[in-house]
TORPA-4810 file (N, C-alpha, C, O; in nm, 3 decimals):
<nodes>
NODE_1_0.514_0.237_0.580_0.406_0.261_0.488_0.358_0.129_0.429_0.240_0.128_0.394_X
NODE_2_0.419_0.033_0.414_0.422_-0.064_0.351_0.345_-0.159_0.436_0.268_-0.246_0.394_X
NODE_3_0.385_-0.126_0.595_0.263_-0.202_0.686_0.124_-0.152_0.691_0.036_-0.233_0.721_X
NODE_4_0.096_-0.038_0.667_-0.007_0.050_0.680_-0.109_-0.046_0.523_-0.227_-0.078_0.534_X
NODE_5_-0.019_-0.076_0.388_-0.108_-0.128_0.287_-0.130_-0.249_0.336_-0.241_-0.294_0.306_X
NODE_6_-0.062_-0.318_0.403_-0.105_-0.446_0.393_-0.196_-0.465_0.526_-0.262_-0.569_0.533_X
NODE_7_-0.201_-0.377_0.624_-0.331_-0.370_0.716_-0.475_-0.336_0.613_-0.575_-0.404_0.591_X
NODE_8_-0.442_-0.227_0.573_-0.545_-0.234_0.527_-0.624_-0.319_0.396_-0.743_-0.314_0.365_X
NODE_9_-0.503_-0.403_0.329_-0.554_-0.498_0.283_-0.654_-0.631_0.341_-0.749_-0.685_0.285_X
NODE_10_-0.583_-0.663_0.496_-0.632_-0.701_0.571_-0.772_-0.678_0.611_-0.856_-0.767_0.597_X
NODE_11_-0.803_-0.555_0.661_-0.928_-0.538_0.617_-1.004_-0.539_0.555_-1.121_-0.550_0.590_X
NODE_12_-0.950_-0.524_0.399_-1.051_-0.531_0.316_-1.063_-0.708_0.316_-1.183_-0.734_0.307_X
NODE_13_-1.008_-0.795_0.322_-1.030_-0.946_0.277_-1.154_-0.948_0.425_-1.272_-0.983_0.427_X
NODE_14_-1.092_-0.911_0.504_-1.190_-0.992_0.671_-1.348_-0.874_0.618_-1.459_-0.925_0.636_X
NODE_15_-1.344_-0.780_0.580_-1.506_-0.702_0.526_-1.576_-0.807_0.394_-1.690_-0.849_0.375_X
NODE_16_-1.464_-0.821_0.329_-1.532_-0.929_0.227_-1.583_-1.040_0.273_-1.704_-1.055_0.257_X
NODE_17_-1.530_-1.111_0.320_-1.551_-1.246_0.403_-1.671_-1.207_0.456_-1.760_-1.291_0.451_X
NODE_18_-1.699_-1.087_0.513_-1.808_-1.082_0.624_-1.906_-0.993_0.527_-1.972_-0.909_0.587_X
NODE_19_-1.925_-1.000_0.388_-2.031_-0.910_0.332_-2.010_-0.770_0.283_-2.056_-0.719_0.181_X
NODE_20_-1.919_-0.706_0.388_-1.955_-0.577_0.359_-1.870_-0.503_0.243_-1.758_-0.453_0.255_X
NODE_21_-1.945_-0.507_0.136_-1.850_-0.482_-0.003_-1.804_-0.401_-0.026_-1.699_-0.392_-0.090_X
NODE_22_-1.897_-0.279_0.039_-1.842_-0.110_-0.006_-1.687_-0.087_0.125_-1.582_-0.031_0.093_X
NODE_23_-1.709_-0.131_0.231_-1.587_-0.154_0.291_-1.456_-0.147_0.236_-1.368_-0.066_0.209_X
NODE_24_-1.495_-0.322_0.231_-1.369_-0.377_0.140_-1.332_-0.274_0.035_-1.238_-0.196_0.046_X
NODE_25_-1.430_-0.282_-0.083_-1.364_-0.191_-0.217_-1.276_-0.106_-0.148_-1.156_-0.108_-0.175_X
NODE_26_-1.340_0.000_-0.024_-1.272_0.120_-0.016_-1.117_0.105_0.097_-1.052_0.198_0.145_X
NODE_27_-1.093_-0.053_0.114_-0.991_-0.074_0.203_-0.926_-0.115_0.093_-0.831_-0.039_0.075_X
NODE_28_-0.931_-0.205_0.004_-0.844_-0.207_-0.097_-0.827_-0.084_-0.175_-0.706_-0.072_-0.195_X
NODE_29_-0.887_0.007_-0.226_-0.859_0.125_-0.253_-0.694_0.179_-0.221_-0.587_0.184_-0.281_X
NODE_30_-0.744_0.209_-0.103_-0.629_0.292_0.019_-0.534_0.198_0.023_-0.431_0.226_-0.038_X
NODE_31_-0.537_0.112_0.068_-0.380_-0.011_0.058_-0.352_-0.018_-0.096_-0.256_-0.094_-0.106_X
NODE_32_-0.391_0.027_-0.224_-0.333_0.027_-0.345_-0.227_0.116_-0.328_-0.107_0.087_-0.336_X
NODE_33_-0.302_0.284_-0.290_-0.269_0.361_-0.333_-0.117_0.384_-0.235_-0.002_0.416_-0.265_X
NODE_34_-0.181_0.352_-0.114_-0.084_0.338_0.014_0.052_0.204_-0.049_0.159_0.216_0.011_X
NODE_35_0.050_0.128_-0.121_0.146_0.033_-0.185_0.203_0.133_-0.306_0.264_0.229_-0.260_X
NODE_36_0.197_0.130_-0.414_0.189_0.267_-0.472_0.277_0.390_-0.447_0.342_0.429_-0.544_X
NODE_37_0.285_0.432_-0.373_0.321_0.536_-0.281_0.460_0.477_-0.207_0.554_0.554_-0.185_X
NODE_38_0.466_0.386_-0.182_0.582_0.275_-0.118_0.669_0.252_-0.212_0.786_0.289_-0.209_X
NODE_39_0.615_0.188_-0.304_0.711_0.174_-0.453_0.784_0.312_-0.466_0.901_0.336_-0.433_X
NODE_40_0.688_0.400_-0.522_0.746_0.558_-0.544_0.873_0.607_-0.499_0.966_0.639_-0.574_X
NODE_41_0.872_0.613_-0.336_0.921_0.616_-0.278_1.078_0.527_-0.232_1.192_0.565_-0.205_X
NODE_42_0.999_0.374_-0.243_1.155_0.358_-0.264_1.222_0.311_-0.367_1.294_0.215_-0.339_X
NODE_43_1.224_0.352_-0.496_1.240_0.362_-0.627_1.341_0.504_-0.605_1.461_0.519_-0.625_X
NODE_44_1.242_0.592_-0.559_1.353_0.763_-0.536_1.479_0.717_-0.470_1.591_0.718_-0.521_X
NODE_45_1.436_0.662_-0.303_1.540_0.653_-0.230_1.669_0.608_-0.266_1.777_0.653_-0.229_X
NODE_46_1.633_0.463_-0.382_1.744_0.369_-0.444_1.809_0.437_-0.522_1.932_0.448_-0.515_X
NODE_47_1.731_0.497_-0.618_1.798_0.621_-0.677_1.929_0.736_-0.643_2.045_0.758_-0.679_X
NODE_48_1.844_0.779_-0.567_1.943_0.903_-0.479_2.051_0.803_-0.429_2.166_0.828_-0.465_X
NODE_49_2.029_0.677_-0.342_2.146_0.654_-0.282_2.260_0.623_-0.394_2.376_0.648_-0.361_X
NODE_50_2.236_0.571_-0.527_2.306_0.552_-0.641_2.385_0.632_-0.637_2.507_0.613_-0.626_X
NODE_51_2.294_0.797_-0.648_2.349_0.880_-0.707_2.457_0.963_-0.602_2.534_1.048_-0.646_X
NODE_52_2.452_0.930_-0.479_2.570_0.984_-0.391_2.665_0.897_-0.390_2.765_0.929_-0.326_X
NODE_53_2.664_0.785_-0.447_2.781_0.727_-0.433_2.880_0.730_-0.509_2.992_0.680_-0.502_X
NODE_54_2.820_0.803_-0.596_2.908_0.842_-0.748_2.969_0.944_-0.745_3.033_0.980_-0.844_X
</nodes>
């Protein structure tokens, strides 16, 4: 998931570079939310594994 934000961060910098703004905005958008979502996730995982070891 974490490759998926930073592709599409990728995109959004190479749409900027090249003009197209509404692009970009909406590729950084999705790689926020897609980063975001990564954290979430492995914040739970670290969690849980804590909590079975106990």
């Amino acid at each position: 998931m974490l490759y998926y934000a930073v592709v599409f961060f990728v995109v959004a910098l190479v749409a900027a570079l090249f003009g197209f703004t509404g692009i970009a905005a909406g590729a950084v958008e999705i790689a926020k939310i897609l980063f975001f979502v990564f954290i979430l996730l492995f914040i739970g995982s670290l969690v849980m594994g804590l909590m079975r070891r106990k």
